[in-house]
PDB file as gemmi writes it, atoms N, CA and C in Angstrom:
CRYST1    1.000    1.000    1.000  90.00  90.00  90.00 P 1                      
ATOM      1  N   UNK A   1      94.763  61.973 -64.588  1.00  0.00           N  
ATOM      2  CA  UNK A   1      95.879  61.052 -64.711  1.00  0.00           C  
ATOM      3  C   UNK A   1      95.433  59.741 -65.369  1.00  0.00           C  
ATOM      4  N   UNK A   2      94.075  59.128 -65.412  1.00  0.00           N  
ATOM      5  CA  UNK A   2      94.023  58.325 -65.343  1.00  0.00           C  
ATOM      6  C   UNK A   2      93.379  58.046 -67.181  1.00  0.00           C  
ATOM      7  N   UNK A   3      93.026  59.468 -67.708  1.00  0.00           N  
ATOM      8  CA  UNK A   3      92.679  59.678 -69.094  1.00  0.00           C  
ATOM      9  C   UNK A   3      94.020  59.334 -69.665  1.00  0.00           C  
ATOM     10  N   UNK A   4      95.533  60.026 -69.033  1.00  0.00           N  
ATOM     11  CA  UNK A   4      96.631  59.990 -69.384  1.00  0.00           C  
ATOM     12  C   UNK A   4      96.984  58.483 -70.024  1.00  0.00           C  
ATOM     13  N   UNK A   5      96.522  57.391 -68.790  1.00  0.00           N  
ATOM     14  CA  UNK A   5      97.045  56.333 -68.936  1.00  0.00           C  
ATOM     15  C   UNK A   5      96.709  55.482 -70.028  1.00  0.00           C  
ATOM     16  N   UNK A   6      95.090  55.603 -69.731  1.00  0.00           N  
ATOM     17  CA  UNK A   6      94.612  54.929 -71.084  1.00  0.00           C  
ATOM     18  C   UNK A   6      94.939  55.117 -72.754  1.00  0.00           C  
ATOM     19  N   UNK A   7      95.000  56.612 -72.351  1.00  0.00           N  
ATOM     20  CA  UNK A   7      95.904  57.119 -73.996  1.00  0.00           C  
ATOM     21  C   UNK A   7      96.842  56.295 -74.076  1.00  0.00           C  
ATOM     22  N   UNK A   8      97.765  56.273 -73.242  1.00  0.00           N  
ATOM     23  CA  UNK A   8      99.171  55.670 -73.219  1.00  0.00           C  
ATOM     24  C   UNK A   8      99.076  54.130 -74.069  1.00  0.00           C  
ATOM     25  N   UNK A   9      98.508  53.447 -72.860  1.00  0.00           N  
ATOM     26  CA  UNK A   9      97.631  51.881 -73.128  1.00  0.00           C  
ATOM     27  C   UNK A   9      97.146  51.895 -74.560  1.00  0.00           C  
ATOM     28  N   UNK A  10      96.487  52.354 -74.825  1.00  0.00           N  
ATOM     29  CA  UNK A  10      96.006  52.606 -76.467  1.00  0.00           C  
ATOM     30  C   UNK A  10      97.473  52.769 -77.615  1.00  0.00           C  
ATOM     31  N   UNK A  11      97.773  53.701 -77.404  1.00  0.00           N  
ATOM     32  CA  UNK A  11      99.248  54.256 -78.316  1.00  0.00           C  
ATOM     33  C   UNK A  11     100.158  52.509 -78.066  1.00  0.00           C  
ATOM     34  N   UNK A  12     100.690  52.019 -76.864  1.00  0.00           N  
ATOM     35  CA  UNK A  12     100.980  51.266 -76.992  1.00  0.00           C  
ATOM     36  C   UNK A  12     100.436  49.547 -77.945  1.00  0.00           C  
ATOM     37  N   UNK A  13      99.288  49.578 -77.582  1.00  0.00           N  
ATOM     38  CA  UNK A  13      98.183  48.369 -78.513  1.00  0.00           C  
ATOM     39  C   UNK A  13      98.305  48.869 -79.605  1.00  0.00           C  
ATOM     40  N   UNK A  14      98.019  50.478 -80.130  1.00  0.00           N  
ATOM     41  CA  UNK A  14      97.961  50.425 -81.895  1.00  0.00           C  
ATOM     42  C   UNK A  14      99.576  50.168 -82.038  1.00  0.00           C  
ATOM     43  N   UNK A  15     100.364  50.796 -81.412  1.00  0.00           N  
ATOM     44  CA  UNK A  15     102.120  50.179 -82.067  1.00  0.00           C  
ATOM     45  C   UNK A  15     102.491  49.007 -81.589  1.00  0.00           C  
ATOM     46  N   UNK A  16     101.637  48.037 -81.384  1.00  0.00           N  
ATOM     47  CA  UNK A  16     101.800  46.487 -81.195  1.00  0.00           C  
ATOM     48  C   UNK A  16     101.661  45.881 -82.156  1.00  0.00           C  
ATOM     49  N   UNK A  17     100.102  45.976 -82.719  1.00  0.00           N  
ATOM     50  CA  UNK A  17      99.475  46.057 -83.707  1.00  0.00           C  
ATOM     51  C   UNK A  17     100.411  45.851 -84.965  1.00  0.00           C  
ATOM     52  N   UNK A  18     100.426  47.438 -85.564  1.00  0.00           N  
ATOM     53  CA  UNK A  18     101.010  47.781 -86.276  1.00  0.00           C  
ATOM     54  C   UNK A  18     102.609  47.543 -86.756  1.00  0.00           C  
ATOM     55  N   UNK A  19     103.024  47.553 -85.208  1.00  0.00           N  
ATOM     56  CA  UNK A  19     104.817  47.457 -85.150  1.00  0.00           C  
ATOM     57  C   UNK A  19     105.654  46.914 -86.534  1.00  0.00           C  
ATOM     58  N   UNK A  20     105.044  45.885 -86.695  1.00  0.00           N  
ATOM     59  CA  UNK A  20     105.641  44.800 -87.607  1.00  0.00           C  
ATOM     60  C   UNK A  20     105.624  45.150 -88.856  1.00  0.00           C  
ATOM     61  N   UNK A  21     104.575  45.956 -89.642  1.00  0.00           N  
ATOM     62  CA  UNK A  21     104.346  46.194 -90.771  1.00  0.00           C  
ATOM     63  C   UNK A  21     104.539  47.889 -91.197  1.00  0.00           C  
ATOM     64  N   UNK A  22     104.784  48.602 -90.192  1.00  0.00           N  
ATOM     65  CA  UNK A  22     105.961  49.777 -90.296  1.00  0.00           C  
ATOM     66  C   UNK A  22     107.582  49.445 -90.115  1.00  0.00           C  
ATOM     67  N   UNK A  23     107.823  48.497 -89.357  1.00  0.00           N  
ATOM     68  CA  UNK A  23     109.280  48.014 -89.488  1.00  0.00           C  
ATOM     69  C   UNK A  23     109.588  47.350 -91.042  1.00  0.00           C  
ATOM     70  N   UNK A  24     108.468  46.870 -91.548  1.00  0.00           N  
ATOM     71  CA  UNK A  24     109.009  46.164 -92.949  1.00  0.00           C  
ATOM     72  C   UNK A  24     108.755  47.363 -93.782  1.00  0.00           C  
ATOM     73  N   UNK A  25     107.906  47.887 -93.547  1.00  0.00           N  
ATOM     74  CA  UNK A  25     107.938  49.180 -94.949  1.00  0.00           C  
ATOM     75  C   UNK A  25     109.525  50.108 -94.816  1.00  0.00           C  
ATOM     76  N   UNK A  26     110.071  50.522 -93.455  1.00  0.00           N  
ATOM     77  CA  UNK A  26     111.191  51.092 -93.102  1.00  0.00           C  
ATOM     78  C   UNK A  26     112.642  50.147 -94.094  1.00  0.00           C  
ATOM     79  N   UNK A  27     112.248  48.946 -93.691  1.00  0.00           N  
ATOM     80  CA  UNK A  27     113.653  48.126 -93.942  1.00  0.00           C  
ATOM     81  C   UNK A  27     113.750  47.539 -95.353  1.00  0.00           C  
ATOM     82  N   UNK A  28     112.500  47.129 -95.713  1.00  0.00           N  
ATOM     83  CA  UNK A  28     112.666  46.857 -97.408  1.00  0.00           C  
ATOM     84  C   UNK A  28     112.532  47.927 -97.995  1.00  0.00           C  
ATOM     85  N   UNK A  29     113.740  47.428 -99.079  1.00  0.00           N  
ATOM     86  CA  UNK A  29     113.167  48.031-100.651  1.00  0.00           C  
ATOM     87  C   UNK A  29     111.275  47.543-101.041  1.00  0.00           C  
ATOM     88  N   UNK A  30     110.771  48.537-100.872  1.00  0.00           N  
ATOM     89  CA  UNK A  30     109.349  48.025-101.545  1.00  0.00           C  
ATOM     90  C   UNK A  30     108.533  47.690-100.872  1.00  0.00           C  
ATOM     91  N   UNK A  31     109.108  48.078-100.175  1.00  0.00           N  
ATOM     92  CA  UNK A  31     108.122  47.567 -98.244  1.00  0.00           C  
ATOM     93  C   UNK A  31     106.514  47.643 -98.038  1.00  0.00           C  
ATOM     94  N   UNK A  32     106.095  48.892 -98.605  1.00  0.00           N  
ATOM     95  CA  UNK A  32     104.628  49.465 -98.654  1.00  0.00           C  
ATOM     96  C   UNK A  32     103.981  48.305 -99.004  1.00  0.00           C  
ATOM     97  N   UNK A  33     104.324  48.050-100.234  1.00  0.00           N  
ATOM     98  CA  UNK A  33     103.433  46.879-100.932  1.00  0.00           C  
ATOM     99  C   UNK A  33     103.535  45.381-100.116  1.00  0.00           C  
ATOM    100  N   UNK A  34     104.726  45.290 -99.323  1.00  0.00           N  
ATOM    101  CA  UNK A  34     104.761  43.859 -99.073  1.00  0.00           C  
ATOM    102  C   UNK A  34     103.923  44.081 -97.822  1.00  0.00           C  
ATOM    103  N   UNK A  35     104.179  44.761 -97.394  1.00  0.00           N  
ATOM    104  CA  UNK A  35     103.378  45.288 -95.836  1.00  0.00           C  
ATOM    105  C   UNK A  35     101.849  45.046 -96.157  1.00  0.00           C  
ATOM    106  N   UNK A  36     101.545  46.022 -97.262  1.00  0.00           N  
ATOM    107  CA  UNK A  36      99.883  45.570 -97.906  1.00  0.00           C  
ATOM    108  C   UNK A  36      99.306  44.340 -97.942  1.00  0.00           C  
ATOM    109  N   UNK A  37     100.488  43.897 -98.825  1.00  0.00           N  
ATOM    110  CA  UNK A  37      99.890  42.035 -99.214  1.00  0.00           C  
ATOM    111  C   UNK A  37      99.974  41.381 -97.835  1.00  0.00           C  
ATOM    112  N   UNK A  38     100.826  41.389 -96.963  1.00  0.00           N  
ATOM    113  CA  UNK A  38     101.141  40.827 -95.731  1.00  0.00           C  
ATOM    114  C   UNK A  38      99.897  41.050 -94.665  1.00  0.00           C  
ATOM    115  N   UNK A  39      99.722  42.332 -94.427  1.00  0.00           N  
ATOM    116  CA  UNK A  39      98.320  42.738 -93.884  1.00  0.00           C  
ATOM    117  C   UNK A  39      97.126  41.901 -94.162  1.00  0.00           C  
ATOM    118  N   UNK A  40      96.636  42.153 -95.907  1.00  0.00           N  
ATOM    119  CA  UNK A  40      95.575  41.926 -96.627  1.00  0.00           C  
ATOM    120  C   UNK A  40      95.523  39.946 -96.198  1.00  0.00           C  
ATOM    121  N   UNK A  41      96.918  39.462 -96.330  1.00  0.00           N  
ATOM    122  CA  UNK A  41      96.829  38.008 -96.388  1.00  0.00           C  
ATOM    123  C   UNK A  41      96.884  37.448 -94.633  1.00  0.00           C  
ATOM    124  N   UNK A  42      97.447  38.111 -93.796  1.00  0.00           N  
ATOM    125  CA  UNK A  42      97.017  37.564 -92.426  1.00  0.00           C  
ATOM    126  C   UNK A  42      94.816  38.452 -91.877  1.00  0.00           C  
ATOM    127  N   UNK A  43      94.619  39.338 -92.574  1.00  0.00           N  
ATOM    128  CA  UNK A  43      93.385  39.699 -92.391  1.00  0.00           C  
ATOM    129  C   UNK A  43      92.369  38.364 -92.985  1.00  0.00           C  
ATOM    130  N   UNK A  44      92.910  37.414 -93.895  1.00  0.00           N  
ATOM    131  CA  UNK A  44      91.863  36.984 -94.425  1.00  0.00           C  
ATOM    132  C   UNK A  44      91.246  37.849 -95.464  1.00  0.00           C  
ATOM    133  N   UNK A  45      91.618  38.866 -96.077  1.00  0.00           N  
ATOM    134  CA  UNK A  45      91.159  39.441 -96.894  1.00  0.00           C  
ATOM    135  C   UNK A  45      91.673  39.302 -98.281  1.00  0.00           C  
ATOM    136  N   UNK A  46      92.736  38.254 -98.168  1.00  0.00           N  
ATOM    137  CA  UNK A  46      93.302  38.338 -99.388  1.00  0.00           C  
ATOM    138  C   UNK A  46      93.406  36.567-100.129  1.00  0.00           C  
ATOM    139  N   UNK A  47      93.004  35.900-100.463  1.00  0.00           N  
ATOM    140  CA  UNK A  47      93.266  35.033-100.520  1.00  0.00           C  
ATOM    141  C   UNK A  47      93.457  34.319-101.559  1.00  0.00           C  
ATOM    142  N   UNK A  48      93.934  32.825-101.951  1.00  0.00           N  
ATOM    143  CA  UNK A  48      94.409  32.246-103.328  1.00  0.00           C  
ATOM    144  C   UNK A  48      92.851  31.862-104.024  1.00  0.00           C  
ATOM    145  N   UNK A  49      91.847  32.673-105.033  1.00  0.00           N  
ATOM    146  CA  UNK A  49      90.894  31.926-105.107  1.00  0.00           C  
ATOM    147  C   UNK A  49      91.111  32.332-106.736  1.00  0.00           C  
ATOM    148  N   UNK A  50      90.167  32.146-107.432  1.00  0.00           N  
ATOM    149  CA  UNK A  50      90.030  32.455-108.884  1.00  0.00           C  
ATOM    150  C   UNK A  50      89.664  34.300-108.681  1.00  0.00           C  
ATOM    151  N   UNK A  51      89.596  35.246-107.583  1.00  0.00           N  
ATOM    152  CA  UNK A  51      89.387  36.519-107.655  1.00  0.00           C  
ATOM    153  C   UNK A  51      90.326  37.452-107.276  1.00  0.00           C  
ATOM    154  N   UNK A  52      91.809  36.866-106.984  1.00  0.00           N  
ATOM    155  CA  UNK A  52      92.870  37.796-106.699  1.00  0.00           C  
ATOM    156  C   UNK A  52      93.369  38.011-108.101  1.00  0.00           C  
ATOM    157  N   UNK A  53      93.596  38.932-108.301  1.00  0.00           N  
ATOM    158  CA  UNK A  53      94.715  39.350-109.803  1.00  0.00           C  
ATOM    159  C   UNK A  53      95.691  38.596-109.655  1.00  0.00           C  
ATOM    160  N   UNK A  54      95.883  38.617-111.110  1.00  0.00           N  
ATOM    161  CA  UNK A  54      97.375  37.612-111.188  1.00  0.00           C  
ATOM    162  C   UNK A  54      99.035  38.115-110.690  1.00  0.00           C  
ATOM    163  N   UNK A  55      98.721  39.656-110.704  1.00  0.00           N  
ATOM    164  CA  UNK A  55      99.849  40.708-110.375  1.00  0.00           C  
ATOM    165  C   UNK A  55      99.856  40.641-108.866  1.00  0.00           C  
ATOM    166  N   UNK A  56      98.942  40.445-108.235  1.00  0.00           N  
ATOM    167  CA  UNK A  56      99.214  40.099-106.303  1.00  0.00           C  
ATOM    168  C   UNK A  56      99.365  38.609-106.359  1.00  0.00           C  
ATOM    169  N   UNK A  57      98.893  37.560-106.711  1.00  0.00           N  
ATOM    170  CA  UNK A  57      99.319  36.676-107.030  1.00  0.00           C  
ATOM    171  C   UNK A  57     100.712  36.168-106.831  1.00  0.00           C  
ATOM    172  N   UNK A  58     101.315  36.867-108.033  1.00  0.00           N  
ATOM    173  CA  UNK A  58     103.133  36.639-108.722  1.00  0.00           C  
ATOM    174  C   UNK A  58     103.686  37.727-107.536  1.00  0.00           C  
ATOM    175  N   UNK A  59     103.315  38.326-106.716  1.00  0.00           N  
ATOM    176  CA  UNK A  59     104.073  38.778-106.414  1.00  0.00           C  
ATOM    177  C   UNK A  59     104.056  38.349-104.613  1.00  0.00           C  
ATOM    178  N   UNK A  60     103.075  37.691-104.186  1.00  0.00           N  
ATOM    179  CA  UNK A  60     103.032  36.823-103.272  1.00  0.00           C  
ATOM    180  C   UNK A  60     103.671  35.659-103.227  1.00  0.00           C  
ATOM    181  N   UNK A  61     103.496  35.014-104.057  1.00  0.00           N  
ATOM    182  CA  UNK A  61     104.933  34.120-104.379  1.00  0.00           C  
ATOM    183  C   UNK A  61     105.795  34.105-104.281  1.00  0.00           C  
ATOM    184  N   UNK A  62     106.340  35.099-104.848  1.00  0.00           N  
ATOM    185  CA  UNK A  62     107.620  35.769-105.316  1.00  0.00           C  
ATOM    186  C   UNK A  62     108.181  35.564-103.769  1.00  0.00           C  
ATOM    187  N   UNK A  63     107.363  36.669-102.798  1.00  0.00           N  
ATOM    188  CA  UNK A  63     107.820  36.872-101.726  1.00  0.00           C  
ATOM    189  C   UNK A  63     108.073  35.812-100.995  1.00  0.00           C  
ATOM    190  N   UNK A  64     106.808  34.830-100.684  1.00  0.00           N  
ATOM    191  CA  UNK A  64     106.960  33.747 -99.988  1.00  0.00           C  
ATOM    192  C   UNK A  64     108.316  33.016-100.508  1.00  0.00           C  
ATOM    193  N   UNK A  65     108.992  32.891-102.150  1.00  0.00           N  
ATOM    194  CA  UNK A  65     110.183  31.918-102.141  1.00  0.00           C  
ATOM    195  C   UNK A  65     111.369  32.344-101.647  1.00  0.00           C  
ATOM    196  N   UNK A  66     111.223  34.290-102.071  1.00  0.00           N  
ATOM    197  CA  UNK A  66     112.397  34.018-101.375  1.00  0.00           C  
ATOM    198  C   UNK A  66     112.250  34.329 -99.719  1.00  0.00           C  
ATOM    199  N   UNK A  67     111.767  34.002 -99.065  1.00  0.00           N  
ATOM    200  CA  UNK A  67     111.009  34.379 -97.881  1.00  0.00           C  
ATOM    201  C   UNK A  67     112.195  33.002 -97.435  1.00  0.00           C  
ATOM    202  N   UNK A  68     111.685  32.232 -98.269  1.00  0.00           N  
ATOM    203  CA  UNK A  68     112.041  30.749 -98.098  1.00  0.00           C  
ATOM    204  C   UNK A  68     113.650  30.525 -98.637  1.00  0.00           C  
ATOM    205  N   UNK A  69     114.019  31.308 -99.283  1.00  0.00           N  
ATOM    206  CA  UNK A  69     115.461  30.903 -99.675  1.00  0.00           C  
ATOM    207  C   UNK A  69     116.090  31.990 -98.580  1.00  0.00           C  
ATOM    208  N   UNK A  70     115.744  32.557 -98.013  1.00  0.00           N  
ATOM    209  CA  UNK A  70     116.341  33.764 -96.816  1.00  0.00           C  
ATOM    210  C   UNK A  70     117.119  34.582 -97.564  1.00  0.00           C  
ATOM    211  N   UNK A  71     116.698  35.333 -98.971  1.00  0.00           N  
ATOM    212  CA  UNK A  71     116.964  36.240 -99.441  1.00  0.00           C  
ATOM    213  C   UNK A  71     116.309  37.428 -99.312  1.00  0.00           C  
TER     214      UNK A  71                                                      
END                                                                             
């Protein structure tokens, strides 16, 4: 019973985790990718330096304005 639980406990933490960035791939148009950049940029893995492409770049932007105009 008690192997049971911890599975459980686990399944619940990875869809905690995760929750947020399978709900946006579900609900946007284009979701995968924003989910990516969104991931990559709260990991610290992604950041504004002279070594991100200009195509994640423009399209981080993009998101953040209209993020900001609530479109």
């Amino acid at each position: 019973m008690e192997v049971v639980i911890r599975i459980l406990q686990a399944i619940r933490r990875w869809g905690q985790r995760l929750g947020p960035y399978v709900l946006l791939e579900l609900v946007m148009p284009g979701g995968t990718l924003f989910a990516l950049l969104l991931f990559l940029y709260q990991s610290k893995k992604l950041s504004f330096g002279a070594a991100i492409p200009r195509a994640a770049m423009a399209m981080t932007r993009a998101l953040v304005v209209n993020v900001r105009q609530g479109t």
